[in-house]
MDTraj code that builds the backbone (N, CA, C; nanometers):
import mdtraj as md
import numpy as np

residues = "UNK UNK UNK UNK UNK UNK UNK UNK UNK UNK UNK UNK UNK UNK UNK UNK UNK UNK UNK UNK UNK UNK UNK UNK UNK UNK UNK UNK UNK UNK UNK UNK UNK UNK UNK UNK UNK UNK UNK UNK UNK UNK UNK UNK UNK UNK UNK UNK UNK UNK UNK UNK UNK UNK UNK UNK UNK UNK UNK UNK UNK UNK UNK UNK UNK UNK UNK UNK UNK UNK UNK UNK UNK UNK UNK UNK UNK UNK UNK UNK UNK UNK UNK UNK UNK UNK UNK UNK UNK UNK UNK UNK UNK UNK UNK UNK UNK UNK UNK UNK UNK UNK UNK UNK UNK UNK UNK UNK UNK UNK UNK UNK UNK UNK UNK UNK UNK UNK UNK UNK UNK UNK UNK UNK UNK UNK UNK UNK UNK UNK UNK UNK UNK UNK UNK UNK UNK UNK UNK UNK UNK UNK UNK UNK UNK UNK UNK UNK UNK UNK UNK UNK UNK UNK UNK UNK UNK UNK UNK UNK UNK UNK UNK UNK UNK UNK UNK UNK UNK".split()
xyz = np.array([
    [4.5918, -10.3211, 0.9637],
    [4.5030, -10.2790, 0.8573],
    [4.5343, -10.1343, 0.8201],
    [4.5370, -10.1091, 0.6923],
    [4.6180, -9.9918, 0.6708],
    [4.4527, -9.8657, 0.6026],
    [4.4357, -9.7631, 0.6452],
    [4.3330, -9.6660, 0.6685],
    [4.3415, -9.6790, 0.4892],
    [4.1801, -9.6119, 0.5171],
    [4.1031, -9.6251, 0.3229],
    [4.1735, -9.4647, 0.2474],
    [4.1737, -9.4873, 0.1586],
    [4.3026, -9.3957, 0.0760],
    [4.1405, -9.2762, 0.0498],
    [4.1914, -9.1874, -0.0009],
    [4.0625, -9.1013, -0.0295],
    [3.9659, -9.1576, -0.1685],
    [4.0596, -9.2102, -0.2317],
    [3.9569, -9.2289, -0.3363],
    [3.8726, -9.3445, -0.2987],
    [3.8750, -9.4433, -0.1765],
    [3.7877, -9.5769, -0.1217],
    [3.6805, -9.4416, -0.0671],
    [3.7054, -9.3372, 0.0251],
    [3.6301, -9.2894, 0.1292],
    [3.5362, -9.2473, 0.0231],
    [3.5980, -9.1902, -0.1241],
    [3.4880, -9.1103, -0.2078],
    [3.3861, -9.2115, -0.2587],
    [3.4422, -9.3330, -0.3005],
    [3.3680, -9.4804, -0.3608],
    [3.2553, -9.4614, -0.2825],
    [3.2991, -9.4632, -0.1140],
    [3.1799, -9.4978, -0.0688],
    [3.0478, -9.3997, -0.0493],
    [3.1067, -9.2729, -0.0665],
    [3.0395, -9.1782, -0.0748],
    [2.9484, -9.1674, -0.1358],
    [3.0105, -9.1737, -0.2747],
    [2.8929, -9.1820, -0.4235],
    [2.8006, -9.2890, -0.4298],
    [2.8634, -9.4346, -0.4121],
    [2.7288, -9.5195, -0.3581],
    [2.6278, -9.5338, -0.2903],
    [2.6883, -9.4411, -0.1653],
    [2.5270, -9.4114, -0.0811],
    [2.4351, -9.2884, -0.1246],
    [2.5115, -9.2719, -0.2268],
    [2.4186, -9.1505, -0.2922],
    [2.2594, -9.2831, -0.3251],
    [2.1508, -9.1666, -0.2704],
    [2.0166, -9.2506, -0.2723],
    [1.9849, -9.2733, -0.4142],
    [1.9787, -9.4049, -0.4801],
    [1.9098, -9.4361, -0.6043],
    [1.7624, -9.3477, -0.6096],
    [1.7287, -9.2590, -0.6962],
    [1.5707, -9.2696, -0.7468],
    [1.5471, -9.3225, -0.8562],
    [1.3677, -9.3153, -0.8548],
    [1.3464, -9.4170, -0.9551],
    [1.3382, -9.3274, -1.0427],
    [1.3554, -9.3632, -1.1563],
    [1.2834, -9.3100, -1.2712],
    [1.2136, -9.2337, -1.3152],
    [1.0731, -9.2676, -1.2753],
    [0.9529, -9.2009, -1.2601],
    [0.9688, -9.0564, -1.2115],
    [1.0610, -9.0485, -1.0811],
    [1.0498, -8.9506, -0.9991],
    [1.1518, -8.8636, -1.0445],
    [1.2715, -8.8942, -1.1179],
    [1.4063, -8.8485, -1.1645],
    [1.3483, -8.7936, -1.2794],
    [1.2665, -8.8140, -1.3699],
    [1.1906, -8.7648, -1.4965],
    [1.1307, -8.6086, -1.4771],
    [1.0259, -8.6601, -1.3411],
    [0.9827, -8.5034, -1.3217],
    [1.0574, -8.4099, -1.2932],
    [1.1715, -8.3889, -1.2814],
    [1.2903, -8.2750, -1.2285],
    [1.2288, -8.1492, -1.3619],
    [1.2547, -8.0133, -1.3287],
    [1.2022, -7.9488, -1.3986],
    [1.2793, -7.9489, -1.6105],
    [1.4299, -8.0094, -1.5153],
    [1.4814, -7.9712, -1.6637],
    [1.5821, -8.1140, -1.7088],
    [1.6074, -8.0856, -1.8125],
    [1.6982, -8.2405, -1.8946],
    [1.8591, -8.2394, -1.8099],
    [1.8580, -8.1434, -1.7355],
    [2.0319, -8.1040, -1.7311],
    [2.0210, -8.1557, -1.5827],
    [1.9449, -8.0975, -1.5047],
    [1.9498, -8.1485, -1.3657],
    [1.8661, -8.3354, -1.3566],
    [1.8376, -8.3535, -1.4567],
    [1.8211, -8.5078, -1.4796],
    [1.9471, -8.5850, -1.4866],
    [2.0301, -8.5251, -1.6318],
    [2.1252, -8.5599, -1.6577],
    [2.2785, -8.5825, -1.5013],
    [2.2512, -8.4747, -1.4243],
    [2.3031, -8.4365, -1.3266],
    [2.2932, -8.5960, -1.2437],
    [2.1621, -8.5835, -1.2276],
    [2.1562, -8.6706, -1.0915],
    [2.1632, -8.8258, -1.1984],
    [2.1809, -8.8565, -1.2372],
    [2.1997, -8.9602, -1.3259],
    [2.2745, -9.0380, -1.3358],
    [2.4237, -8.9171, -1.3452],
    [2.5107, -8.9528, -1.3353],
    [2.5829, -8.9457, -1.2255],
    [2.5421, -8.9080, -1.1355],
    [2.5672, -8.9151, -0.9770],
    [2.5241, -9.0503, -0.9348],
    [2.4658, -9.1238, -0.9604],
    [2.4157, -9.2397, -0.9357],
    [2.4320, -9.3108, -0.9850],
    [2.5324, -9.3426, -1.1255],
    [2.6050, -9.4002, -1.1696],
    [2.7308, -9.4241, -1.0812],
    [2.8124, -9.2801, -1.0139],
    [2.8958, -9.3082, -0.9606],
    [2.9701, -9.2057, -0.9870],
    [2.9299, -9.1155, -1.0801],
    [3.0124, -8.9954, -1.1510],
    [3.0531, -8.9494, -0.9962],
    [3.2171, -8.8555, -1.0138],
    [3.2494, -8.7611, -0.9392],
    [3.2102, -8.5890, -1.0207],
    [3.1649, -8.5283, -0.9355],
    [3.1591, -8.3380, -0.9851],
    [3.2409, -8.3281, -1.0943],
    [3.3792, -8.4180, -1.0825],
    [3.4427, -8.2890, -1.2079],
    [3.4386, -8.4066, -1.3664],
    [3.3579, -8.5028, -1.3258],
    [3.3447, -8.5711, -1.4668],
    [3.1972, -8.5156, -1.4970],
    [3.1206, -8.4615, -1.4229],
    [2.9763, -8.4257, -1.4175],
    [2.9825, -8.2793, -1.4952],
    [3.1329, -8.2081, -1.4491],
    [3.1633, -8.0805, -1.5125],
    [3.1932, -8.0729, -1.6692],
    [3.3202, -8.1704, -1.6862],
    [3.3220, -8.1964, -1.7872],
    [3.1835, -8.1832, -1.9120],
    [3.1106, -8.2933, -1.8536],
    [3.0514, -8.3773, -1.9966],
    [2.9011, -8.2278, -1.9633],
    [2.9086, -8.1587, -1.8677],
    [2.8048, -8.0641, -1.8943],
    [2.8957, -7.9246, -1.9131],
    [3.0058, -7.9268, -1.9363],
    [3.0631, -7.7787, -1.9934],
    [3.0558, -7.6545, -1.8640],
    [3.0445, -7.6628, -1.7268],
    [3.0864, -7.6065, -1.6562],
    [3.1526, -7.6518, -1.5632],
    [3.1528, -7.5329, -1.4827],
    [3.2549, -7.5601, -1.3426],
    [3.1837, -7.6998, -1.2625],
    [3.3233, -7.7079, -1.1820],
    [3.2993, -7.8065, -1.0991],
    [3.2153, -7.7330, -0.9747],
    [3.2211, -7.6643, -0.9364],
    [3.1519, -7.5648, -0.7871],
    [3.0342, -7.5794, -0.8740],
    [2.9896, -7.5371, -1.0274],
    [2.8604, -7.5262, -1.0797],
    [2.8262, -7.6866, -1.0709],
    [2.8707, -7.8164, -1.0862],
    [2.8163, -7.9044, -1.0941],
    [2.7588, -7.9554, -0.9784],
    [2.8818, -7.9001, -0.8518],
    [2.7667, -7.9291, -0.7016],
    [2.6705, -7.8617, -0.6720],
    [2.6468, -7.7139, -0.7829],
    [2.5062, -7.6713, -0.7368],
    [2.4122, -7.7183, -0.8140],
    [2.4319, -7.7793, -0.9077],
    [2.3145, -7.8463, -1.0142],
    [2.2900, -7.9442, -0.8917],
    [2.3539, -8.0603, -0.8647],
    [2.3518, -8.1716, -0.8003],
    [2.2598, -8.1154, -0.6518],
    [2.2850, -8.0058, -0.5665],
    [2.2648, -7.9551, -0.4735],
    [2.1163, -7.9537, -0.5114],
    [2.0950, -7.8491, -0.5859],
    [1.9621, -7.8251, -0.6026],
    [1.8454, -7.9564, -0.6802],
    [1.9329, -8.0010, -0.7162],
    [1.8667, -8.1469, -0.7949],
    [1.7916, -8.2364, -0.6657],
    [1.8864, -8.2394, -0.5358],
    [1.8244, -8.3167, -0.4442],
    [1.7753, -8.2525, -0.3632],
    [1.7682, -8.1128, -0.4215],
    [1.6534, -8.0430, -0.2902],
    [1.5181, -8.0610, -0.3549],
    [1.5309, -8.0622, -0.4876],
    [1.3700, -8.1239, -0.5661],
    [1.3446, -8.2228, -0.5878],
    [1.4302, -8.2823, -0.5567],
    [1.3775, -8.4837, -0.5680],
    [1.3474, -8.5160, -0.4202],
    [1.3516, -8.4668, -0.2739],
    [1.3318, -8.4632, -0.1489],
    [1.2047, -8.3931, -0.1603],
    [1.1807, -8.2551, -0.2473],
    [1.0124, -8.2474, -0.2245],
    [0.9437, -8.3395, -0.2881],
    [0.9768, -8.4358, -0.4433],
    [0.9333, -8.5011, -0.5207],
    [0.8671, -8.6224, -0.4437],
    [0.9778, -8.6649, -0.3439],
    [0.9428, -8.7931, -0.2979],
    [0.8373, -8.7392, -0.1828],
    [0.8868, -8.6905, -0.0913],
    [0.8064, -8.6234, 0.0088],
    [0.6316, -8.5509, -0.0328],
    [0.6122, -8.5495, -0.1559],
    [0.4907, -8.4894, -0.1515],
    [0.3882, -8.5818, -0.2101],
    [0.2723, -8.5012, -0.1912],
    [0.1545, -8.6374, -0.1018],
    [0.1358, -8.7206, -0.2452],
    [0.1042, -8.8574, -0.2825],
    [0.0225, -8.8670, -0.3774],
    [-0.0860, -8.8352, -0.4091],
    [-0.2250, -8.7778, -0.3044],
    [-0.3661, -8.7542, -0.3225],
    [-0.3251, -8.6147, -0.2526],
    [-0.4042, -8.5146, -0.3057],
    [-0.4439, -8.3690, -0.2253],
    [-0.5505, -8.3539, -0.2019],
    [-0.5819, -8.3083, -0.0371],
    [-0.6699, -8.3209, 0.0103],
    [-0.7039, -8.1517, 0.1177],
    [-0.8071, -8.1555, 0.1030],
    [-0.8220, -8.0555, 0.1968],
    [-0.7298, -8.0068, 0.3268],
    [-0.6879, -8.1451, 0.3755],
    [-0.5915, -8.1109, 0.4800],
    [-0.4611, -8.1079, 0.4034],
    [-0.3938, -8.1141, 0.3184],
    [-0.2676, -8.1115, 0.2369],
    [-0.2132, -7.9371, 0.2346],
    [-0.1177, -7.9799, 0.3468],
    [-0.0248, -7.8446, 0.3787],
    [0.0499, -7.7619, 0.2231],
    [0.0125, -7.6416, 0.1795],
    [0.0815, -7.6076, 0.1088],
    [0.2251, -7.6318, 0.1040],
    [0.2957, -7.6221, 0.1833],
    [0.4241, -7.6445, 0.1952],
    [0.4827, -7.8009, 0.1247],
    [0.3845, -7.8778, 0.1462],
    [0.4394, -8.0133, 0.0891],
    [0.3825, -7.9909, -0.0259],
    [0.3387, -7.9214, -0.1135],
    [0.3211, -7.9518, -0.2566],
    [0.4274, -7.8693, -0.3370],
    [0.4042, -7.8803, -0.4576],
    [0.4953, -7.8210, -0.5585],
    [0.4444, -7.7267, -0.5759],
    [0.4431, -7.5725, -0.5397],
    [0.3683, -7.5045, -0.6317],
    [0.4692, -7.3886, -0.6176],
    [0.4185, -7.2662, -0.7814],
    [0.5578, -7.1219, -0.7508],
    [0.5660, -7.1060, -0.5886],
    [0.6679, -6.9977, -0.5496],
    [0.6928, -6.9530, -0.4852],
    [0.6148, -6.8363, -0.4302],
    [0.5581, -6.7491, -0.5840],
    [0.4950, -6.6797, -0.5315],
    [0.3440, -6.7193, -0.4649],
    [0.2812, -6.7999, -0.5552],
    [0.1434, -6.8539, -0.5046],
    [0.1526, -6.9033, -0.3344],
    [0.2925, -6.9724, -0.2550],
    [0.3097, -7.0232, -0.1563],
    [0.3135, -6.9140, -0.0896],
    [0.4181, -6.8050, -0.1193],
    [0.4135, -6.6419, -0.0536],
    [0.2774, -6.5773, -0.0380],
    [0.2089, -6.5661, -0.0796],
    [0.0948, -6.4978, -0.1492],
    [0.0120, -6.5769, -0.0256],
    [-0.0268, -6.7033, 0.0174],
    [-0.1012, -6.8142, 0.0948],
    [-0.0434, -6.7255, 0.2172],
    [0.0859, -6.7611, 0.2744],
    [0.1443, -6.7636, 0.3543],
    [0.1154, -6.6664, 0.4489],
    [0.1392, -6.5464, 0.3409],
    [0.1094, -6.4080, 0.3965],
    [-0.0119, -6.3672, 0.4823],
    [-0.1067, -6.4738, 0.3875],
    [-0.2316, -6.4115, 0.4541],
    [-0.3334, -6.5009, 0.5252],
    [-0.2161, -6.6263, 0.5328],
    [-0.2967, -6.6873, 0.6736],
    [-0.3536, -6.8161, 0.5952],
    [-0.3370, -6.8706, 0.5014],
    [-0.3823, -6.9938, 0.3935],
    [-0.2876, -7.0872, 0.4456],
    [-0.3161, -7.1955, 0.4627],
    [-0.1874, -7.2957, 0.5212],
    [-0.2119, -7.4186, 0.4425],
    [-0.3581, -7.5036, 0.4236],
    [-0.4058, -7.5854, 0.3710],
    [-0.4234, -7.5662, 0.2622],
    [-0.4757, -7.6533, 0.2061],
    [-0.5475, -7.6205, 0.0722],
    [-0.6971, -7.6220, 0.1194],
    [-0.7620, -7.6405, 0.2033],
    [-0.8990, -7.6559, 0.2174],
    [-0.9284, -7.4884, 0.2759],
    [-0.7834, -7.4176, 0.3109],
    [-0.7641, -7.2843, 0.3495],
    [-0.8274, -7.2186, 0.2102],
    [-0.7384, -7.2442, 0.1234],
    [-0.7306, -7.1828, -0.0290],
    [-0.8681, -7.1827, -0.0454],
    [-0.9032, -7.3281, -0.0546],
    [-1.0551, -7.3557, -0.1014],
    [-1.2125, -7.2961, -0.0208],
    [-1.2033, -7.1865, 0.0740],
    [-1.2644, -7.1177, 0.1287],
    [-1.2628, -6.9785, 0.1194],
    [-1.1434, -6.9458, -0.0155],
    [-1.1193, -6.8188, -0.0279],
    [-1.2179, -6.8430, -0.1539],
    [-1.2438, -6.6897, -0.1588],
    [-1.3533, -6.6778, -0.2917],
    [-1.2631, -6.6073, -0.4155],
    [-1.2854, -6.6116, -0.5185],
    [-1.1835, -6.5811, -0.6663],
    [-1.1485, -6.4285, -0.6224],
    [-1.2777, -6.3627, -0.6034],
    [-1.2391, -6.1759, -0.5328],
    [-1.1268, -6.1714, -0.4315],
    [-1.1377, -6.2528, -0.3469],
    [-1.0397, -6.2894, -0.2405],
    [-0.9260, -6.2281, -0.2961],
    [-0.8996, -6.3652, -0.3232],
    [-0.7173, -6.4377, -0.4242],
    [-0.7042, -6.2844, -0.4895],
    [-0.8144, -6.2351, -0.5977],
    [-0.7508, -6.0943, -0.6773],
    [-0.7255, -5.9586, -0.5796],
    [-0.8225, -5.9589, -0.4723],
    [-0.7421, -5.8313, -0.4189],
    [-0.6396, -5.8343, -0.3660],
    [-0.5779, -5.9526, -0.3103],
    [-0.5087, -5.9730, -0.2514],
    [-0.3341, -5.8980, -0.3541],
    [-0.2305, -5.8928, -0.2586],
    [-0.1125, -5.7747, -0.3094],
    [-0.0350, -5.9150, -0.3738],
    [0.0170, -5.8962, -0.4977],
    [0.0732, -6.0084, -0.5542],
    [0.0364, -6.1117, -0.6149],
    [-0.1000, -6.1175, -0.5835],
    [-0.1699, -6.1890, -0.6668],
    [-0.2753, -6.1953, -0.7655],
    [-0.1666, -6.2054, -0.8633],
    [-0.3299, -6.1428, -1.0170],
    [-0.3401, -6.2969, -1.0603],
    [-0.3039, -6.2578, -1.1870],
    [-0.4305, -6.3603, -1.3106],
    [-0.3416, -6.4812, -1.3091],
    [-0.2303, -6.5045, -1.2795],
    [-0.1452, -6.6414, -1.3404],
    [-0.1463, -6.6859, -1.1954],
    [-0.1427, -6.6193, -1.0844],
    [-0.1124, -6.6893, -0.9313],
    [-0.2887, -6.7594, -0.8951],
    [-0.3727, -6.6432, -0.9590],
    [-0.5121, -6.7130, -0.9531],
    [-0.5475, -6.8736, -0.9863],
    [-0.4943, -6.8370, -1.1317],
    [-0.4599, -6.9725, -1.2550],
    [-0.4125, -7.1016, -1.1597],
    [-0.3240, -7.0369, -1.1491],
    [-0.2648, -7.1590, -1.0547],
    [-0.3398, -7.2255, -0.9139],
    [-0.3637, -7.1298, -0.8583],
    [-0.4426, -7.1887, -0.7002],
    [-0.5696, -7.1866, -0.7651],
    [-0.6703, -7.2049, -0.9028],
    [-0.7755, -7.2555, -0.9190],
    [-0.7557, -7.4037, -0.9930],
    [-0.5704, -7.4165, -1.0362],
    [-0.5616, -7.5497, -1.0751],
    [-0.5185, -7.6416, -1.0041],
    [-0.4446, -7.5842, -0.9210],
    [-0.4289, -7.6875, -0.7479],
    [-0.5569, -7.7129, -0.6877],
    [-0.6632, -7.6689, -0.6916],
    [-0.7838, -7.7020, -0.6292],
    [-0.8687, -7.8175, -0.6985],
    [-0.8536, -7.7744, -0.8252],
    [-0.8792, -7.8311, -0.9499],
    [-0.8227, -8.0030, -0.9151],
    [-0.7092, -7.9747, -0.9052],
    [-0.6578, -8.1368, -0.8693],
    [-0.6451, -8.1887, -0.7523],
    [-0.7368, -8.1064, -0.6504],
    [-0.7292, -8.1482, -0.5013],
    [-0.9099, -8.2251, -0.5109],
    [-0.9977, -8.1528, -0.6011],
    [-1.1264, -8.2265, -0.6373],
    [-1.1866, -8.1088, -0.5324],
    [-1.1600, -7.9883, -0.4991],
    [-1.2264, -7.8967, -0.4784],
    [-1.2651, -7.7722, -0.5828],
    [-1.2736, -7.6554, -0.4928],
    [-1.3114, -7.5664, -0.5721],
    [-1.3400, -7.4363, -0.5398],
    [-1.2957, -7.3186, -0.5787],
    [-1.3060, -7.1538, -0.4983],
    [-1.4663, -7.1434, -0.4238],
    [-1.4662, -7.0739, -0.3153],
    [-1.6010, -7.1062, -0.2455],
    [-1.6625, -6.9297, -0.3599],
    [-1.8019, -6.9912, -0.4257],
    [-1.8651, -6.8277, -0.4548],
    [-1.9595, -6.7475, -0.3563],
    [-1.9365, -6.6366, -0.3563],
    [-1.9352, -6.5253, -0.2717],
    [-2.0954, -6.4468, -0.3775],
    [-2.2262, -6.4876, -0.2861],
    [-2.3390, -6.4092, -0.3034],
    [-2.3641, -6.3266, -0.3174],
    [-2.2100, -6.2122, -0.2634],
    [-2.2368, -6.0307, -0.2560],
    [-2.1907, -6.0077, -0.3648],
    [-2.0847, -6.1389, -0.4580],
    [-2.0344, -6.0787, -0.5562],
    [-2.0924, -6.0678, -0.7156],
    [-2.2050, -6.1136, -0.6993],
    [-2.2822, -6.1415, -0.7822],
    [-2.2282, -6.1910, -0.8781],
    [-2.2365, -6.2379, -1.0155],
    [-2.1277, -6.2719, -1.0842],
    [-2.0265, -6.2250, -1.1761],
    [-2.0116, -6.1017, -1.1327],
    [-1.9164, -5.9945, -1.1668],
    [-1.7819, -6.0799, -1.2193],
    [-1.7182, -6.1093, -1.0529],
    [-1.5762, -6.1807, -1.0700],
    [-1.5854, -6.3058, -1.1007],
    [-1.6801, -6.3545, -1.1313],
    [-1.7012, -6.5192, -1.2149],
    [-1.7127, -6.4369, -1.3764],
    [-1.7107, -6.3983, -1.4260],
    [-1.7102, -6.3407, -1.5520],
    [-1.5667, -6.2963, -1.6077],
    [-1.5000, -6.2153, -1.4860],
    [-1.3732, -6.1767, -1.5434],
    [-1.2979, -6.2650, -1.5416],
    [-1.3230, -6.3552, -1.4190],
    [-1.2289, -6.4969, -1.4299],
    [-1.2180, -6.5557, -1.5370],
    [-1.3573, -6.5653, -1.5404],
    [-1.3721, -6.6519, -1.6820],
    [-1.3131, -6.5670, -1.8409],
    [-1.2631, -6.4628, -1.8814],
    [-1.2219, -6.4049, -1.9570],
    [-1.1169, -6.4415, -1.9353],
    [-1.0328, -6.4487, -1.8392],
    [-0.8927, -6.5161, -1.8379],
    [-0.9063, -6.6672, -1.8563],
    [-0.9806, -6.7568, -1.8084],
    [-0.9319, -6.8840, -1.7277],
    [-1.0422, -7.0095, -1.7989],
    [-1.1466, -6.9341, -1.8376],
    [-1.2125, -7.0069, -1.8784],
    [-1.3117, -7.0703, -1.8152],
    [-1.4041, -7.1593, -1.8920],
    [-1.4901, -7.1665, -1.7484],
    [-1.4422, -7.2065, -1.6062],
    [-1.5104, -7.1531, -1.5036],
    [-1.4785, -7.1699, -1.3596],
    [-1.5732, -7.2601, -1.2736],
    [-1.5587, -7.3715, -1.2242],
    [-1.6840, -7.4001, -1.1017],
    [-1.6379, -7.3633, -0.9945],
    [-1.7630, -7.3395, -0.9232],
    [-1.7500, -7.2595, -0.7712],
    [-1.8820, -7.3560, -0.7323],
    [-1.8397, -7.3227, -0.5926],
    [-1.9828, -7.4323, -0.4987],
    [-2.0542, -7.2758, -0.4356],
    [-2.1614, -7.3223, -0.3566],
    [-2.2270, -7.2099, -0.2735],
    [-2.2131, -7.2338, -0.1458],
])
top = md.Topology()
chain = top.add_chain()
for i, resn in enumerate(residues, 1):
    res = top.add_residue(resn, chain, resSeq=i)
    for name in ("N", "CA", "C"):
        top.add_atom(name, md.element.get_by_symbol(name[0]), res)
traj = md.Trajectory(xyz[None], top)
């Protein structure tokens, strides 16, 4: 039996590339790293992937690279968010995850015990990182805990940015 030539070893390569579905290949942030993994799963090699997207071939394994480092959180992250739902498995910036991290937030039921004053004094985090960890809560079916000393000072300014806010007591 005579050994598989390189282009059999690559065949088999590209086929075990993991099919995704659809659904999940859609949410990628952009049309190009769609396009990317697309055609990787067709069967494309890098430098036909280079071609038909107008760069390098080294650039097409980092599209591809980074394409399946976001379709591995895509699949991997939870369908329901829940109080116990580790920041780390969700999608969210970098900075909002930095910003948690730093100061000891791990959950989201973490987040959801911080009060809106919290989140703003905190170093790095103003009005769009707020935005965000009051809309992750938002879709976890929680909500910023309000703070009695703060009277409703910082429910007012929030609300000048963000619009109305619910808070529990």
């Amino acid at each position: 039996m005579t050994p598989p030539t390189n282009r059999e070893i690559n065949e088999v390569r590209v086929r075990s590339i993991t099919a995704y579905p659809d659904e999940i290949v859609s949410k990628l942030p952009n049309l190009r790293l769609q396009r990317v993994v697309r055609a990787r799963a067709a069967g494309k090699h890098y430098w036909e992937i280079a071609e038909t997207e107008h760069c390098s071939i080294e650039r097409a394994r980092q599209l591809w690279h980074n394409a399946q480092r976001l379709l591995t959180i895509l699949v991997r992250s939870p369908k329901q968010i829940t109080g116990e739902t580790r920041l780390a498995d969700l999608i969210i910036s970098v900075r909002l995850y930095n910003v948690c991290i730093w100061n000891g937030i791990v959950t989201v039921g973490d987040l959801a015990n911080c009060t809106l004053r919290d989140l703003l004094c905190i170093k790095h985090c103003g009005r769009k990182t707020a935005r965000e960890a009051v809309e992750l809560l938002n879709r976890a079916g929680l909500q910023l805990k309000s703070s009695a000393s703060d009277g409703d000072y910082w429910i007012r300014q929030a609300e000048k940015f963000y619009g109305h806010l619910e808070t529990r007591q």
